[in-house]
C-alpha positions as CSV (number, residue, x, y, z in Angstrom):
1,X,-102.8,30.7,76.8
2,X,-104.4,30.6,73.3
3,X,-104.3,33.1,71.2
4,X,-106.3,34.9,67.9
5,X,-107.6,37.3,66.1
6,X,-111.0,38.7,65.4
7,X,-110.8,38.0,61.9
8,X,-111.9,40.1,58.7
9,X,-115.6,39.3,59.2
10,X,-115.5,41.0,63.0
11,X,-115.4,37.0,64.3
12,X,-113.5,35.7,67.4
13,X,-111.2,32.9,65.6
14,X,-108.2,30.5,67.4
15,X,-105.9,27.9,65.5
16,X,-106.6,24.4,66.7
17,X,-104.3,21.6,66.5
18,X,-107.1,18.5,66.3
19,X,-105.8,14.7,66.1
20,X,-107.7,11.3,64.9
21,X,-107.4,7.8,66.7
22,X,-105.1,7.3,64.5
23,X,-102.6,10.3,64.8
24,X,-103.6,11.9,62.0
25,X,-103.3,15.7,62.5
26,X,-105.0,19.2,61.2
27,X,-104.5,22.2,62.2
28,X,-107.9,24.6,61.6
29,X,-108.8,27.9,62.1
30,X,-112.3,27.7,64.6
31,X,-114.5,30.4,65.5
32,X,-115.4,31.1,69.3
33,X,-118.9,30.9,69.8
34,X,-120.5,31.4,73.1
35,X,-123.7,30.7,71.5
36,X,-122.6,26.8,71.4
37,X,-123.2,24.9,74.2
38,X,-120.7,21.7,73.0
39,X,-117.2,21.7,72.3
40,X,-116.3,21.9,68.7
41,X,-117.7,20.9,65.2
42,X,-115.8,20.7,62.2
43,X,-116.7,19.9,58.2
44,X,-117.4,16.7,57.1
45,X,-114.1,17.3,54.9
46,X,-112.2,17.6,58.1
47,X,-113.5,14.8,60.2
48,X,-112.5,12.3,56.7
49,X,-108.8,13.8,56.7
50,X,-109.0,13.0,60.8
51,X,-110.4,9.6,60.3
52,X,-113.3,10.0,62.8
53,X,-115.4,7.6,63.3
54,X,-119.1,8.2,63.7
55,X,-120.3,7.7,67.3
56,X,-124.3,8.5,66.2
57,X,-126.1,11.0,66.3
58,X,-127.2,14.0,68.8
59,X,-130.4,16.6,68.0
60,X,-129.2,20.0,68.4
61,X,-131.1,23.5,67.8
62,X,-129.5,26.3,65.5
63,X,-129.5,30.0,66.7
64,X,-132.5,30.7,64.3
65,X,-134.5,27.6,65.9
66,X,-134.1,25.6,63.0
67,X,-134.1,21.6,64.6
68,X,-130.9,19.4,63.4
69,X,-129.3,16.4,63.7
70,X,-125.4,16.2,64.0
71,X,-123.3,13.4,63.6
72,X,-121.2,12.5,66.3
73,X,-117.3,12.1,66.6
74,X,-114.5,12.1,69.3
75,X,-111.0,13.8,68.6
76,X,-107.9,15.0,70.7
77,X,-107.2,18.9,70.5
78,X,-104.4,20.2,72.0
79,X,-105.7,22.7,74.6
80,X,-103.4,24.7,76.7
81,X,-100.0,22.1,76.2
82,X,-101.6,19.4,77.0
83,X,-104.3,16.8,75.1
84,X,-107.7,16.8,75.6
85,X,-110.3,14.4,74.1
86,X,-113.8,16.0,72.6
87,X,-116.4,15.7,71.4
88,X,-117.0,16.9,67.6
89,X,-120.4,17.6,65.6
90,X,-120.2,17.1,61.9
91,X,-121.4,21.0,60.7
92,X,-121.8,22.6,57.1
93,X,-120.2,25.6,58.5
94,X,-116.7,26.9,59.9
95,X,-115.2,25.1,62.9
96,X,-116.5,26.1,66.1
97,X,-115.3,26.3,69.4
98,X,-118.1,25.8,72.1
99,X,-118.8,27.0,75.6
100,X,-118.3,23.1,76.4
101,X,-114.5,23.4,75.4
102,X,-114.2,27.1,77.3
103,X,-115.1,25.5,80.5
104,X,-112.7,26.9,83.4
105,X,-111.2,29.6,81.0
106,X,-111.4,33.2,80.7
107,X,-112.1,34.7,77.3
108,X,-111.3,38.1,76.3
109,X,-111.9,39.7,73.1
110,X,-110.3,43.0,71.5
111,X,-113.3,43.9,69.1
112,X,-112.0,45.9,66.4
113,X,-110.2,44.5,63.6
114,X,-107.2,42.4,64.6
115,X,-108.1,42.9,67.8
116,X,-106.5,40.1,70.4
117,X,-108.3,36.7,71.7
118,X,-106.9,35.3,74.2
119,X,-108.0,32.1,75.9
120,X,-106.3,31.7,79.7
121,X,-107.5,28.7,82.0
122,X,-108.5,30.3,85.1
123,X,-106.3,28.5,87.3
124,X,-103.3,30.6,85.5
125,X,-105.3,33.8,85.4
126,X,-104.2,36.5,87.6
């Protein structure tokens, strides 16, 4: 299981431990949204600590509508014990964890402040 926190601002957010080709490491805070179809974006910032490489580009559409183009990178996260290679999308924003990266999990959310996340594959779900 993963665990969080809805955070100050009322936002679904999990710790991530995300590694480069090269084993570099960072650990980052990363929002849950279901409104994200991939599986995680980070800052520019973080993907030049990581060391990612640029694997092009992908077109993308914002909640609002607004048309973008991401850049594209591939990390390792650690997701539940064990390593799992995705795909990240350079963003301006806060990390976010996509419905891409959910897939086969249940989500459940405490909303009120503090309130638990927890993120359980399904195959250990009760």
């Amino acid at each position: 299981m993963i665990d969080g926190i809805v955070n100050r601002s009322g936002l679904a957010e999990i710790a991530l431990i995300v590694r480069g080709s090269r084993g570099q490491q960072l650990v980052t805070r990363a929002i849950i949204d279901t409104g994200f179809t991939g599986d995680l974006t980070l800052t520019k910032s973080d993907i030049e600590l990581l060391g990612l490489a640029s694997g092009g580009t992908r077109r993308g559409e914002l909640a609002d509508g607004t048309l973008v183009v991401f850049t594209v990178h591939q990390a390792v996260v650690r997701w539940h014990d064990r390593e799992q290679e995705v795909t990240v999308l350079e963003s301006n924003s806060d990390s976010l964890v996509g419905m891409s990266l959910l897939q086969g999990c249940r989500l459940t959310i405490d909303v009120i402040p503090d309130g638990k996340v927890a993120v359980v594959p399904l195959s250990a779900s009760p």
